[in-house]
C-alpha angles and dihedrals in degrees: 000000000000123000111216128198128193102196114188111194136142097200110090093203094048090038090050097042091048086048091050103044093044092045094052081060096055105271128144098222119192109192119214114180105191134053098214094089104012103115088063092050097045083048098054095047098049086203115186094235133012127211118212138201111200097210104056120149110251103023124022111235080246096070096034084061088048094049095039084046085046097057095040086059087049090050092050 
């Protein structure tokens, strides 16, 4: 079974090191670097887990929580 990551994150160096290190145990590890469309990214890819950085341009990792727990409501 494949283990997916979304990591949203606008830092390349901290981007790069948490890649590494989650790819080395056997993640697939998909790196987005802005909010402003990161609920769409993190919906397209269905990932088992996201990673969030809080302070993203665009959109801060607060509101992208808001809007992902939004549409799941919706969903529901």
């Amino acid at each position: 079974m494949s283990r997916h990551i979304v990591l949203i994150e606008d830092e390349p160096n901290i981007a790069e090191a948490i890649r590494f290190l989650l790819t080395r145990d056997g993640w697939k590890v998909d790196v987005h670097g802005t909010g402003s469309d990161a609920v769409e990214v993190i919906q397209a890819a269905n990932p088992d887990l996201v990673i969030l950085d809080l302070m993203l341009p665009g959109k801060s990792g607060l509101e992208v929580i808001q809007e992902l727990r939004a549409v799941r409501d919706m969903q529901a």
